[in-house]
Every structure is written in C-alpha cells, then in structure tokens.
N, C-alpha and C positions, 0 to 999 in steps of 0.2 A: 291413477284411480279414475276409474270412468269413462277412460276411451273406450270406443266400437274397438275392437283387434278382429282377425280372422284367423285362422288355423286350417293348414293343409296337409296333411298326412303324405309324405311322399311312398303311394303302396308298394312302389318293387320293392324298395330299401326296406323301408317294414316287413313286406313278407320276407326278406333276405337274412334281417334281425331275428322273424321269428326260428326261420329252420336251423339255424347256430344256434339260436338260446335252448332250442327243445333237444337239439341234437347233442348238446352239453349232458344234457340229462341222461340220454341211450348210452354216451359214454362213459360219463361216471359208472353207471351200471353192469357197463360192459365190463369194465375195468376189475371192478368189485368181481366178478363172475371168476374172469380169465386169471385174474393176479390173488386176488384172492382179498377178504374183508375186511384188512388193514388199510385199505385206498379210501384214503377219503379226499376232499376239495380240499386246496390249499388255493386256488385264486382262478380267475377266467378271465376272459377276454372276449364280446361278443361284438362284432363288427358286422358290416351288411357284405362283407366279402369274403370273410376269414371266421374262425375261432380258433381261441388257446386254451388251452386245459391244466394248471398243477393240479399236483397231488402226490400222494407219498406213496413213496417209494423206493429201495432202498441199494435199487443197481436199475439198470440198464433195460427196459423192455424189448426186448430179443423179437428180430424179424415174425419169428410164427407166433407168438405173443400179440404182435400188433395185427397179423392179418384178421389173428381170430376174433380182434378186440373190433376193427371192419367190419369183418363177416357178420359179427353179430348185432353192431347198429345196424348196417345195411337188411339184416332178418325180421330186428322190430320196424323202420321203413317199410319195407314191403308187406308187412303183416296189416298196415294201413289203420290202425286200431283208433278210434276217439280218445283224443287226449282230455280230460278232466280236471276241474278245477273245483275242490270244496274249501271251506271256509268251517275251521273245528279250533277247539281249543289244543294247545300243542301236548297236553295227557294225552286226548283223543289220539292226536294224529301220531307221536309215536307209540300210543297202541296199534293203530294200522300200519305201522311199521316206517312210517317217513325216518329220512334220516335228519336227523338233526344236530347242531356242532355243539360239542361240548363246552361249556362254558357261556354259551351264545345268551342272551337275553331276549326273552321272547314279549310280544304284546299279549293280551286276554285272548283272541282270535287270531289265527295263522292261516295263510293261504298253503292247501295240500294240491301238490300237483300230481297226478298219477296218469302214465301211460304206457304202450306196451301189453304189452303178455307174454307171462312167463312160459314158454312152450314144455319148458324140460317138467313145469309142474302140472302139467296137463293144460294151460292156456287159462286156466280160471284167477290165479290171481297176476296182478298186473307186474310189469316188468322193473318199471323205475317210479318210486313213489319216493317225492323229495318236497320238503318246506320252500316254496320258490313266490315273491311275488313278481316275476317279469311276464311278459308278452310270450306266447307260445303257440304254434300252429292246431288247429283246429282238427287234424290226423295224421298221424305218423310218417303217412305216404307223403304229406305235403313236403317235408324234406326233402324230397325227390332220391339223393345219394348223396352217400357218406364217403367221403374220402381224406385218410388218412394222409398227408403230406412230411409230416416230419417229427422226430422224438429228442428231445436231449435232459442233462440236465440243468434245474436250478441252481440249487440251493444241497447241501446235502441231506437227503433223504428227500426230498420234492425232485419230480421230472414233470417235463412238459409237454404236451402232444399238441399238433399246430395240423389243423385239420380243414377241409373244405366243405359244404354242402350244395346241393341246386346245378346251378348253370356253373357256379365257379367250378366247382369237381369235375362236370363236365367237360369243362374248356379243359382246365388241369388236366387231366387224361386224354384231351384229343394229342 
C-alpha cells in the first residue's frame, strides 16, 4: 500500500486479445445462423495467438458447415462495422435481444456488446449482440481474418472450434 508502481500495456498482445475476444463473438453468431439456435457457449479460450470456442452441439460440424461458419465471420470482418458498447439493465438488454445464460446471475447494470450487421435482414440490425465485459476491437475489420483451424469434440453434446485471427491466420495459411 502506497508504493509508485507503473503499468505498461504490451499493445500487439492486447490488440491480438482484442481480435479473438471479438471474433468469439462473430462466431458464436455464426454458429447460431449455420447450425441453428440451440448453440449456445459452453466455455472459451482467448489468447494473444489462438482462440477455442465450446458449445453445443450434438454431432460433428461437417466440412461445409465449417466453411460457411468462415465465410461468415470473415463477411462481418470485412463489413468493418463499429463495434459498441452500452451499459443497460439486463430486462433492457434482453429486450434488445443480448443473449444471456440461463440461470446466470446478473449485477443491476450489464455491459451489452453489439457488432456486425445482419446483411440477410437488410443490414439494420446488428449481427452479434451478447452480455460481454471483456476488451474488444474498435471495428470489425480490425480482426483483419478469421481462420478456422480445427473442430472436435468435448464433452458429449459440447464441440470445440480452435480458430485463428490477424497475422496468426495469416502465417497459418502461408
């Protein structure tokens, strides 16, 4: 108590945190879309190099399943849209549609993260709207690309998707 300290942000590794944390987000969404509204989070992993993703699911995500589940983070990516952050009570926020976990216990105030655009619904409302307080990129584009690296399962009824973004995907794919 009472020492000077300092603190230094190491910014590649943070922005590296950021595009996996946000990119968690494009996929949960994604998932939901392609597999359908039984997918929800069962656990993650955000690293400055990598991300994991559970969630449920009750066989095997099948090759064209996974490209579309790509294709479609890499569409909100490029769509480059402001990612947002409000602060509502969690009635509010799943009135605006956040997902929220059943049985979870929430504080008076929730941070609502929203980013994306829903193209299929004309682009007006947003793509992935989730109760998140972590660190997240400032637009969609900062991601740079999504790459999907590998599928298997957990747990029965939980799989896991183990995915790249940034420079890491890039290299990945050279």
């Amino acid at each position: 108590v009472g020492d000077a300290v300092e603190m230094r942000v190491d910014r590649e590794r943070r922005e590296a945190l950021r595009a996996n944390h946000s990119a968690t987000h494009l996929l949960h969404a994604a998932l939901r879309r392609v597999l359908g509204a039984h997918v929800t989070q069962k656990g993650s992993l955000v690293a400055p190099d990598r991300l994991r993703f559970d969630f449920s699911h009750n066989k095997a995500v099948t090759a064209e399943e996974l490209r579309q589940v790509e294709a479609e983070v890499n569409r909100q990516v490029r769509v480059n849209d402001a990612v947002r952050t409000r602060l509502m009570t969690p009635d509010a926020a799943i009135e605006q549609g956040a997902l929220a976990l059943f049985g979870e216990k929430y504080d008076d105030e929730v941070r609502v993260l929203t980013m994306g655009r829903d193209l299929e619904a004309g682009g007006e409302k947003p793509y992935s709207v989730e109760l998140c307080g972590g660190t997240h990129v400032r637009q969609t584009g900062d991601i740079g690309v999504f790459k999907i690296v590998g599928e298997s399962a957990v747990a029965a009824g939980v799989r896991r998707i183990e995915a790249l973004t940034g420079e890491a995907a890039l290299r990945h794919m050279d």
